[in-house]
Backbone and ligand atoms as CSV (ligand in chain L), in Angstrom:
chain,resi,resn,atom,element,x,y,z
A,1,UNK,N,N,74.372,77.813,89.816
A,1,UNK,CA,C,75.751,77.628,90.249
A,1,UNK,C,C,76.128,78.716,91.260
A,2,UNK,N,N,77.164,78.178,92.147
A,2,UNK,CA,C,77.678,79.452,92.799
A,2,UNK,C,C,79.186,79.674,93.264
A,3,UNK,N,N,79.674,80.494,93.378
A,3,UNK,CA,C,81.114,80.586,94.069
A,3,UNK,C,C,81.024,80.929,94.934
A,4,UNK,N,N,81.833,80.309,96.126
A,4,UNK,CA,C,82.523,79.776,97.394
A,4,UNK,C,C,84.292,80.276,97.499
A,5,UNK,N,N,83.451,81.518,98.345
A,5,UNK,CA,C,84.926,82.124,98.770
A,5,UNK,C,C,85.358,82.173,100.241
A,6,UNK,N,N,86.668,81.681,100.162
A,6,UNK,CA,C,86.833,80.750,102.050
A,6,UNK,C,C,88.018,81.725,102.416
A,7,UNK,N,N,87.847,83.005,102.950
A,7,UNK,CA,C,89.266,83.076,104.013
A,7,UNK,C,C,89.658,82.077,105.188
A,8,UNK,N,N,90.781,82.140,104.995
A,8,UNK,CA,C,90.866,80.931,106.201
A,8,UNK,C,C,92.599,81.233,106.341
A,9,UNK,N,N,93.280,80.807,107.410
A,9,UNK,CA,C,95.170,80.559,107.444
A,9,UNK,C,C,95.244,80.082,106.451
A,10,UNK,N,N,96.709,79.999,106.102
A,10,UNK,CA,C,97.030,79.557,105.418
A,10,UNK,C,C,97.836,78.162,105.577
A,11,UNK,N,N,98.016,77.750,106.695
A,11,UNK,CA,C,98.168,76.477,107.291
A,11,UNK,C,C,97.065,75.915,107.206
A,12,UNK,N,N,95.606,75.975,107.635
A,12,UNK,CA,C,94.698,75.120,107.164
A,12,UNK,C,C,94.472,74.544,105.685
A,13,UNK,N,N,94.541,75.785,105.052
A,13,UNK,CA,C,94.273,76.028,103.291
A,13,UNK,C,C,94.854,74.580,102.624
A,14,UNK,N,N,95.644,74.289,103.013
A,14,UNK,CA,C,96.273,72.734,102.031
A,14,UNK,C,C,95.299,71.438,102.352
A,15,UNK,N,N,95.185,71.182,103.908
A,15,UNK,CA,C,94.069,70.029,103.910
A,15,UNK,C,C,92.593,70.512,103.588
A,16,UNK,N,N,91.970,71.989,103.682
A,16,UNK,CA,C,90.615,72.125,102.771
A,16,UNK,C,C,91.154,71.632,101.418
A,17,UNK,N,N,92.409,72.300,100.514
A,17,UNK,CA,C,92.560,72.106,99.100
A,17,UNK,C,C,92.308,70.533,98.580
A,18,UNK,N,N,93.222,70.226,99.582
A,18,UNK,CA,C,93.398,67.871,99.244
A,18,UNK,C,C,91.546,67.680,99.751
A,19,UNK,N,N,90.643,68.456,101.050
A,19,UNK,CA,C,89.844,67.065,100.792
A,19,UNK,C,C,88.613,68.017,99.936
A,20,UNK,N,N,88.932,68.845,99.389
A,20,UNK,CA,C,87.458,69.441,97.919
A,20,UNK,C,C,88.603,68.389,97.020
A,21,UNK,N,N,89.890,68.452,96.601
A,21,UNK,CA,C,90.159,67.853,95.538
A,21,UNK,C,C,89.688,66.358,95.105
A,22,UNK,N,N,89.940,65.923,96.600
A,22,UNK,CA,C,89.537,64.543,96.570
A,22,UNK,C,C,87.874,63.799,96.763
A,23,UNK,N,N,87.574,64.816,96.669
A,23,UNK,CA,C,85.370,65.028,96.194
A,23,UNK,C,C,85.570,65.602,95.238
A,24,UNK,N,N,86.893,66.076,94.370
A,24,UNK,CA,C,86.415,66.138,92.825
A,24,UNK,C,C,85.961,67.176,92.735
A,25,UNK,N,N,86.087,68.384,93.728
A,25,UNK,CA,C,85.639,70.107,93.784
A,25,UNK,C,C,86.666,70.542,93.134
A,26,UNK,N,N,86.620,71.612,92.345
A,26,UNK,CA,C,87.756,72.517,91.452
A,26,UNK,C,C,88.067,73.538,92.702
A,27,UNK,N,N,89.217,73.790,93.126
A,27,UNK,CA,C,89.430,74.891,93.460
A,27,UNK,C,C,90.589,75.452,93.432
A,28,UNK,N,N,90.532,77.495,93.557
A,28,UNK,CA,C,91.625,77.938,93.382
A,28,UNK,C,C,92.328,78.636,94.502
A,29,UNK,N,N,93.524,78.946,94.853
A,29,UNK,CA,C,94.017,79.596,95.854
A,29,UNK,C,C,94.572,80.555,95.634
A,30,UNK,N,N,94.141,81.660,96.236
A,30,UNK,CA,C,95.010,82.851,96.120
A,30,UNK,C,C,95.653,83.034,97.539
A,31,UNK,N,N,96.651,83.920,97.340
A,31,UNK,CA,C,97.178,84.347,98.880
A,31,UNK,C,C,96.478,85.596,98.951
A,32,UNK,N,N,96.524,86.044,99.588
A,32,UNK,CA,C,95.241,87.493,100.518
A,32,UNK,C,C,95.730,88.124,101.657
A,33,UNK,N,N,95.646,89.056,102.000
A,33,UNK,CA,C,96.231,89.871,102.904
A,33,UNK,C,C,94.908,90.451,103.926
A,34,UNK,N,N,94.817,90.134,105.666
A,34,UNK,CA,C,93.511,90.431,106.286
A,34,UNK,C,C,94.028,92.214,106.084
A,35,UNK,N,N,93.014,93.320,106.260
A,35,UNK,CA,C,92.903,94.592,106.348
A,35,UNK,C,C,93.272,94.722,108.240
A,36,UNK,N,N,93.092,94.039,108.575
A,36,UNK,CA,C,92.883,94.581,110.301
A,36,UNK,C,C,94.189,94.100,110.894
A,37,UNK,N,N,94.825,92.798,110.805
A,37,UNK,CA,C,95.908,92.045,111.120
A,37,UNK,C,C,96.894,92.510,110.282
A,38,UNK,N,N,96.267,92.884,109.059
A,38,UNK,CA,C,97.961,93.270,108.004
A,38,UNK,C,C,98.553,91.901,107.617
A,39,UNK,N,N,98.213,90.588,108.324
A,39,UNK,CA,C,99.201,89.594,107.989
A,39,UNK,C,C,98.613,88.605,106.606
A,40,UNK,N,N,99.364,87.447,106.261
A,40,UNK,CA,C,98.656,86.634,105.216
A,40,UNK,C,C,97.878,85.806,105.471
A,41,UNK,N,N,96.736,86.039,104.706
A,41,UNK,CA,C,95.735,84.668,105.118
A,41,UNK,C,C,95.747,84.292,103.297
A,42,UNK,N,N,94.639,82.933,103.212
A,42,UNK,CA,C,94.175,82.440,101.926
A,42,UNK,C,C,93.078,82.646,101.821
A,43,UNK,N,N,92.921,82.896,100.705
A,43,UNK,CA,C,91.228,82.401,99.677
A,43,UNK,C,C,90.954,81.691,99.539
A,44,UNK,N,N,90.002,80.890,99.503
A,44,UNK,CA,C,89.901,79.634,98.129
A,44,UNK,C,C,88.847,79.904,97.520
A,45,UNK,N,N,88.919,80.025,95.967
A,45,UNK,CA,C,87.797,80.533,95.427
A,45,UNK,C,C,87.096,78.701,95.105
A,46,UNK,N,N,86.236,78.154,94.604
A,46,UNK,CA,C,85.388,77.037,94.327
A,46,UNK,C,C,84.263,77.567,93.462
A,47,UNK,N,N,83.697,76.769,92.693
A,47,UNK,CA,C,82.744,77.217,91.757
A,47,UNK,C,C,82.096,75.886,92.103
A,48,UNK,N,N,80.744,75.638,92.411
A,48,UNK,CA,C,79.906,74.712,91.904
A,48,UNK,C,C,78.468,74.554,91.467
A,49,UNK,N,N,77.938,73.165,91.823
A,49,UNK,CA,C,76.349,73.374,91.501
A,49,UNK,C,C,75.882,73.792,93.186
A,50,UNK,N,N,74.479,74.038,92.370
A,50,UNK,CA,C,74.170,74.552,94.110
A,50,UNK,C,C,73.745,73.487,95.229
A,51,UNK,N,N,73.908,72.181,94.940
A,51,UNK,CA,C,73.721,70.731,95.755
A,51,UNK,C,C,75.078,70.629,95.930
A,52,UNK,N,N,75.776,71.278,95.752
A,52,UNK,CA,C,77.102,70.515,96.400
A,52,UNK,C,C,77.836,71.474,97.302
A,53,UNK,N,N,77.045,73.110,97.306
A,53,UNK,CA,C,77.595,73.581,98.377
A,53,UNK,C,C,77.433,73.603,99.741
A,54,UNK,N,N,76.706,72.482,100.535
A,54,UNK,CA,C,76.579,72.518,101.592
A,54,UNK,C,C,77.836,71.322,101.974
A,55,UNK,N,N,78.114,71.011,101.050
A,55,UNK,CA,C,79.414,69.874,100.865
A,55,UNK,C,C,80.716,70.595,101.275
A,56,UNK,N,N,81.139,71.687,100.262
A,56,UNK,CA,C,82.266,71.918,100.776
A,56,UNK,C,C,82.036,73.117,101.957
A,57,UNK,N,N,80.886,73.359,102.501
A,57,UNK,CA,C,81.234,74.544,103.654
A,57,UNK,C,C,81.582,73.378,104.935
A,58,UNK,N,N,80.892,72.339,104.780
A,58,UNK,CA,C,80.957,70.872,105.550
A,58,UNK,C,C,82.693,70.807,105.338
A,59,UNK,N,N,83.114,71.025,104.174
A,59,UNK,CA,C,84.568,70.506,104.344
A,59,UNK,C,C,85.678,71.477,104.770
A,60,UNK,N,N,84.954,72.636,104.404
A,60,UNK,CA,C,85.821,73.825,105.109
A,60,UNK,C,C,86.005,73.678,106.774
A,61,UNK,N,N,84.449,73.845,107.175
A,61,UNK,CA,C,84.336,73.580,108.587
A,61,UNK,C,C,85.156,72.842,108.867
A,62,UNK,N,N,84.904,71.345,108.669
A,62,UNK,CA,C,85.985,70.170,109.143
A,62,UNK,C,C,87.407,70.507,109.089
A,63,UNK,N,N,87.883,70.930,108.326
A,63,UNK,CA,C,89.184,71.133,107.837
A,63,UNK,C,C,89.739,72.328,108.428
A,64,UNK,N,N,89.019,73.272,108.919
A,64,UNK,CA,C,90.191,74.901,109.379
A,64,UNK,C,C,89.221,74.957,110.625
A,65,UNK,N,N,88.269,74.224,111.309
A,65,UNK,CA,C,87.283,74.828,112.666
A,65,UNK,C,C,88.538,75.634,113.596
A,66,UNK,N,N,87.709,76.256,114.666
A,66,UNK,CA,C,88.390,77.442,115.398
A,66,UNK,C,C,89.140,76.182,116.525
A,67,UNK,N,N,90.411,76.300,117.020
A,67,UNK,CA,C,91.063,75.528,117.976
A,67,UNK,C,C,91.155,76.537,118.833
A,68,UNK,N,N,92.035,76.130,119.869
A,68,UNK,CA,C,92.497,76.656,120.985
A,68,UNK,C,C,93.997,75.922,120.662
A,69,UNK,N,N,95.649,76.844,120.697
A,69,UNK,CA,C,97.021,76.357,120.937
A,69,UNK,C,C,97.584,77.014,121.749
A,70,UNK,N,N,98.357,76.041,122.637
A,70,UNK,CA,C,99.541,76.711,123.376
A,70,UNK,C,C,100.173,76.929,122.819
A,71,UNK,N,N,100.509,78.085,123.327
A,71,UNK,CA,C,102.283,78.960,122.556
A,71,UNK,C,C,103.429,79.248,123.598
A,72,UNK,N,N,104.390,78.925,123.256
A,72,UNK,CA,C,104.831,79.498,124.763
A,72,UNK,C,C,105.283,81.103,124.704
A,73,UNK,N,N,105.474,81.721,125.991
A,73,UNK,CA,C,105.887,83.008,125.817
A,73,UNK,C,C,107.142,83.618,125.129
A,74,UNK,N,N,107.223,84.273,125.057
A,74,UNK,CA,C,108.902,84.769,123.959
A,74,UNK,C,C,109.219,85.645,125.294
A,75,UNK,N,N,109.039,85.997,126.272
A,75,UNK,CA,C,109.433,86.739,127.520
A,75,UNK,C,C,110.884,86.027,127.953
A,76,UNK,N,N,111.289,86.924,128.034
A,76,UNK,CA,C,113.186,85.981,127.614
A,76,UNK,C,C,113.436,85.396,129.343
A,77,UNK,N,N,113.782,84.576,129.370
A,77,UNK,CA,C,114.226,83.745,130.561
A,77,UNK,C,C,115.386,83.644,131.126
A,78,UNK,N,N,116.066,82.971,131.758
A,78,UNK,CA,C,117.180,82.796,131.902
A,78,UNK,C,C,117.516,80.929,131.149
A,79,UNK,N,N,118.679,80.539,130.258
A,79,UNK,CA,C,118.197,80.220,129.350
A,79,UNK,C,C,118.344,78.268,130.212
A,80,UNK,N,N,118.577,78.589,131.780
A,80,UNK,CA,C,119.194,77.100,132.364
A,80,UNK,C,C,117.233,76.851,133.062
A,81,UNK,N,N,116.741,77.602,132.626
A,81,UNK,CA,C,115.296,77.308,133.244
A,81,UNK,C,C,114.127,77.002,132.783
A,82,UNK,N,N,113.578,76.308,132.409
A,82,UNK,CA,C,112.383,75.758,131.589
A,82,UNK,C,C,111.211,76.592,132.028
A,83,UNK,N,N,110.897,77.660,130.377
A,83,UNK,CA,C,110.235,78.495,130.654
A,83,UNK,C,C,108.368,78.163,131.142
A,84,UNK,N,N,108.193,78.190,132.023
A,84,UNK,CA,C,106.558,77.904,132.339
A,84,UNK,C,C,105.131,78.711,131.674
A,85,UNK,N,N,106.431,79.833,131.247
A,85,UNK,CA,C,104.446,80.896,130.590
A,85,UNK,C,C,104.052,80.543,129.714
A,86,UNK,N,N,103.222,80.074,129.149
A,86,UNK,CA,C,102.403,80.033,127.779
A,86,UNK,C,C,101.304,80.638,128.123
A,87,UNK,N,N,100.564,80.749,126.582
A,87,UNK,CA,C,99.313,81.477,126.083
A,87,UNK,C,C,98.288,80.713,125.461
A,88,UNK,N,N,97.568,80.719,125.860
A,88,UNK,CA,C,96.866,80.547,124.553
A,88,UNK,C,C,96.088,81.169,123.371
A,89,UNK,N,N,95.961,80.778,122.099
A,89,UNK,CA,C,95.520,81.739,121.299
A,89,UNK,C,C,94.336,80.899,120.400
A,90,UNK,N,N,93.657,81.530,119.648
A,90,UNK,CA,C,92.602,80.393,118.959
A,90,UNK,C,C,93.334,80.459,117.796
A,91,UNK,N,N,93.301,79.457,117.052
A,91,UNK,CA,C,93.736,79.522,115.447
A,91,UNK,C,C,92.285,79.094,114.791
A,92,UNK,N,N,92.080,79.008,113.638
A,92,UNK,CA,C,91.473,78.521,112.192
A,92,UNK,C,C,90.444,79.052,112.152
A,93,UNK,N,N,89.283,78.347,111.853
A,93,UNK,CA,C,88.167,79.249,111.536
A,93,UNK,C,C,88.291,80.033,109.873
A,94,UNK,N,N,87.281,79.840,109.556
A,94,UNK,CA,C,87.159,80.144,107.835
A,94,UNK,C,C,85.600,81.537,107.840
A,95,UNK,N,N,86.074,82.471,106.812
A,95,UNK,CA,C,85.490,83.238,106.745
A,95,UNK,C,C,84.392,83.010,105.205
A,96,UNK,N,N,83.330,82.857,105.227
A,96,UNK,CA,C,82.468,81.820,103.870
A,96,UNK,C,C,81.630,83.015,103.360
A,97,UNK,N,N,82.014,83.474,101.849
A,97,UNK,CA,C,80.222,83.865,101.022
A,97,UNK,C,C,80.577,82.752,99.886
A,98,UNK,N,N,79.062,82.902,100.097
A,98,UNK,CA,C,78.106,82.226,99.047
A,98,UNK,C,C,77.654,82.864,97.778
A,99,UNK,N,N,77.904,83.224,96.723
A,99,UNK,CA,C,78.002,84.027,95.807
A,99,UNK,C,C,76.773,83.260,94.655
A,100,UNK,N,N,75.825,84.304,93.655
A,100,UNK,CA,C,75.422,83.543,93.008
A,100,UNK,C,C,76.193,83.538,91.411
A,101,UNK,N,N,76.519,82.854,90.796
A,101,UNK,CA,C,76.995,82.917,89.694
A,101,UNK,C,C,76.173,83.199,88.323
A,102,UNK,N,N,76.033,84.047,87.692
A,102,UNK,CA,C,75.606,84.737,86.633
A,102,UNK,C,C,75.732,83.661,84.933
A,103,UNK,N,N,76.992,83.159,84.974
A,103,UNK,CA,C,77.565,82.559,83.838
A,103,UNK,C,C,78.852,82.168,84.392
A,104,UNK,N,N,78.900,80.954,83.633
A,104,UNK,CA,C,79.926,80.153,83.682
A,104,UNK,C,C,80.605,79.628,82.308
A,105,UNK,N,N,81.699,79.735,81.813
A,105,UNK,CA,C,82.244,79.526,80.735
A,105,UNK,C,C,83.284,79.047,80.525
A,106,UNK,N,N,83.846,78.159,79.847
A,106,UNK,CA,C,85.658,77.747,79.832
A,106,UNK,C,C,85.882,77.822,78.336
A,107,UNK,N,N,86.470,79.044,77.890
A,107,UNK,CA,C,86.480,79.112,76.390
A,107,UNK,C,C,88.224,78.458,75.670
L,1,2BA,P1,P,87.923,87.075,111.364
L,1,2BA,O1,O,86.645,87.843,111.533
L,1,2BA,O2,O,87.852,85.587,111.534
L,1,2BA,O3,O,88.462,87.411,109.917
L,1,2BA,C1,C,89.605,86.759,109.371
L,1,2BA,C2,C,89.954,87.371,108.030
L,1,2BA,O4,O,88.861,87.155,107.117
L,1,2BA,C3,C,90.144,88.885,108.057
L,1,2BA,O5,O,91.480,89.195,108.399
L,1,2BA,C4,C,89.806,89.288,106.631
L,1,2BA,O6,O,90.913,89.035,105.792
L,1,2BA,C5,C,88.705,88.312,106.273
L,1,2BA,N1,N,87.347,88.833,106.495
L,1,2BA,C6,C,86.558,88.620,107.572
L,1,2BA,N2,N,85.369,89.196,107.419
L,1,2BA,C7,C,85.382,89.802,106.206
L,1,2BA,C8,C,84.446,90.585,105.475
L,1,2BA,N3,N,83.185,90.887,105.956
L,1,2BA,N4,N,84.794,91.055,104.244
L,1,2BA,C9,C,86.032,90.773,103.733
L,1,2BA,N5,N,86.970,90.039,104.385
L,1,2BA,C10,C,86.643,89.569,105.600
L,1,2BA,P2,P,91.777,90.519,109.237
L,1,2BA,O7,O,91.068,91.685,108.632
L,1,2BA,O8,O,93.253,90.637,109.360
L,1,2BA,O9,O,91.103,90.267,110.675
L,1,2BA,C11,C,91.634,89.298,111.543
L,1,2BA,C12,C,90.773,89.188,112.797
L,1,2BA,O10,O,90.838,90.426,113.522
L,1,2BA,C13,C,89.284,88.967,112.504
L,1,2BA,O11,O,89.033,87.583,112.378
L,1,2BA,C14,C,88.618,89.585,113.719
L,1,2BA,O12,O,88.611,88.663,114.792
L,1,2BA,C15,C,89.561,90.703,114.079
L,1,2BA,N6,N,89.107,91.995,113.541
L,1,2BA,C16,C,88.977,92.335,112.244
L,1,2BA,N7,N,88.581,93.608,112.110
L,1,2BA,C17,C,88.471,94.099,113.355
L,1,2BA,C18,C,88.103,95.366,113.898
L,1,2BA,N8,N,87.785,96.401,113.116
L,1,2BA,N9,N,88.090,95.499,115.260
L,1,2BA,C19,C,88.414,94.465,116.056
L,1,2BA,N10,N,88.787,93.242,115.611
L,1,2BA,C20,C,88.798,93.058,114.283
């Protein structure tokens, strides 16, 4: 067996949660804090057999991959003019170990 620990946003975190739920994967969410950004990201912890973890890193991937979004600028304008600057920034992307599990128990 092993546990499957996913940093990832926390805007992605709900459609990974619905599609492991809906393959019948157990999983848990914690909220988490990155060390470098300071801001909130998620966990998801998962426990399974070891044939089914190439399943959910497949569903992580699918579910949080790295994008590219426009943002627009916050550079204050004048407010009769439709501001033209945007940015772009990457969002999602999931951070994955593969853990081996020792024992497993539900007492
Ligand atoms: P990522 O490398 O995609 O990491 C996203 C989040 O995943 C991290 O948030 C952290 O919470 C977790 N994480 C990643 N690798 C980890 C590891 N080996 N052990 C434990 N947790 C891990 P943040 O720490 O807030 O980092 C956000 C983003 O800032 C990182 O994205 C990376 O692109 C950048 N970054 C992190 N540390 C950096 C550093 N020392 N110098 C430059 N950029 C850094």
């Amino acid at each position: 067996m092993k546990l499957v620990l996913a940093i990832m946003s926390k805007e992605d975190s709900g459609v990974v949660m619905n599609a492991l739920t809906e393959e019948k994967i157990q999983v848990t969410k914690l909220a988490t804090t990155g060390g470098f950004l300071k801001s909130g990201n998620t966990t998801l912890i998962t426990g399974v057999e070891d044939s089914k973890v190439k399943k959910v890193i497949d569903i992580i991937s699918k579910c949080s991959s790295k994008r590219t979004q426009v943002m627009p600028s916050t550079m204050p304008m004048d407010m009769s003019v439709i501001n033209p600057l945007t940015f772009e920034v990457t969002v999602g992307g999931a951070t994955i170990f593969v853990l081996n599990v020792e024992q497993y128990e539900k007492v």
